[in-house]
N, C-alpha and C positions, 0 to 999 in steps of 0.2 A: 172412286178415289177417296180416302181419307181428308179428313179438313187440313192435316199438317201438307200434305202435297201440295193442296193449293195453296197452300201458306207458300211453300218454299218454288214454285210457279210465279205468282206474282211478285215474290222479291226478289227472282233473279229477271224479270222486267221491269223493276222498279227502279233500273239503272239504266239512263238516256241512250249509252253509248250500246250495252247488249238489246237493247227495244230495239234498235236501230237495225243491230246485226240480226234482231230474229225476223223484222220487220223483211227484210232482204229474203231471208230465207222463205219464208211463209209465202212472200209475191210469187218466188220463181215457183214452190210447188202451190198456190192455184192459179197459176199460172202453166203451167206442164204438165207432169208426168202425175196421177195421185193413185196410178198400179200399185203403190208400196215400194217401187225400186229406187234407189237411192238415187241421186243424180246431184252433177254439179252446177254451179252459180254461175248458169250463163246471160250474159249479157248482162249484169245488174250497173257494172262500171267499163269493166274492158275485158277486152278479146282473150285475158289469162287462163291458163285452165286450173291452177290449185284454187282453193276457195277461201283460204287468207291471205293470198296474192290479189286476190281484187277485193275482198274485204276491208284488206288495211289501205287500198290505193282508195275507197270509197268513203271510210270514217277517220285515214288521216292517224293510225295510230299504230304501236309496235308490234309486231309477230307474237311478241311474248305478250300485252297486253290483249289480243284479238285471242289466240291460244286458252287466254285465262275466260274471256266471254264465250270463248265455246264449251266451255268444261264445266260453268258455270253454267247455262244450258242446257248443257248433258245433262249435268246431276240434275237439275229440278226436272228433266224427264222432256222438255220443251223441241230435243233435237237430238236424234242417232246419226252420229259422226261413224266414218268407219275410213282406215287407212287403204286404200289400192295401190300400192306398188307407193311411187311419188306424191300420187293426189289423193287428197283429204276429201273424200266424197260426204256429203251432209243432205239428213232429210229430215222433214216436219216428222214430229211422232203424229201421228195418227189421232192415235189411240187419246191422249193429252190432250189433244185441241176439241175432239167431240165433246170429252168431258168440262171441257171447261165451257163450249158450249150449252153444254145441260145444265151446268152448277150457274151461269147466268142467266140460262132461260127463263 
């Protein structure tokens, strides 16, 4: 991974509210599934099944504001989002998190 990636990795966690939302995310996949298959946010707050329906019931803020921290995510590479029918299904990149395990170690 290039230096400018992790530049742009740690600055979209350099914001309390996306740390929080990836924080969420990261739990449930080690926490679950880590096949690579995408899965949703279960149990983090409530029983919902889209994953900005308990995202925003969990950090308190607007669809459009949660929308914009996921997309902020995407692009720094941090989380692949993919739409299924109604539900927003969301998972850790992989690939991202080793590396940045490595660039720490």
């Amino acid at each position: 991974m290039k230096l400018s990636n992790y530049s742009k990795v740690f600055k979209a966690l350099s914001n309390e509210q996306r740390l929080k939302i990836f924080l969420m995310l990261y739990e449930q996949y080690t926490k679950g599934s880590r096949d690579g298959a995408s899965f949703e946010i279960k149990e983090a707050c409530c029983p919902v099944e889209k994953a900005f329906t308990k995202i925003c019931g969990c950090v308190k803020l607007s669809r459009s504001t949660i929308s914009h921290h996921f997309k902020e995510l995407q692009n720094a590479g941090l989380i692949i989002c993919e739409r299924q029918g109604q539900v927003f299904k969301c998972r850790v990149n992989e690939e991202t998190i080793k590396s940045i395990k490595e660039f720490l170690g």
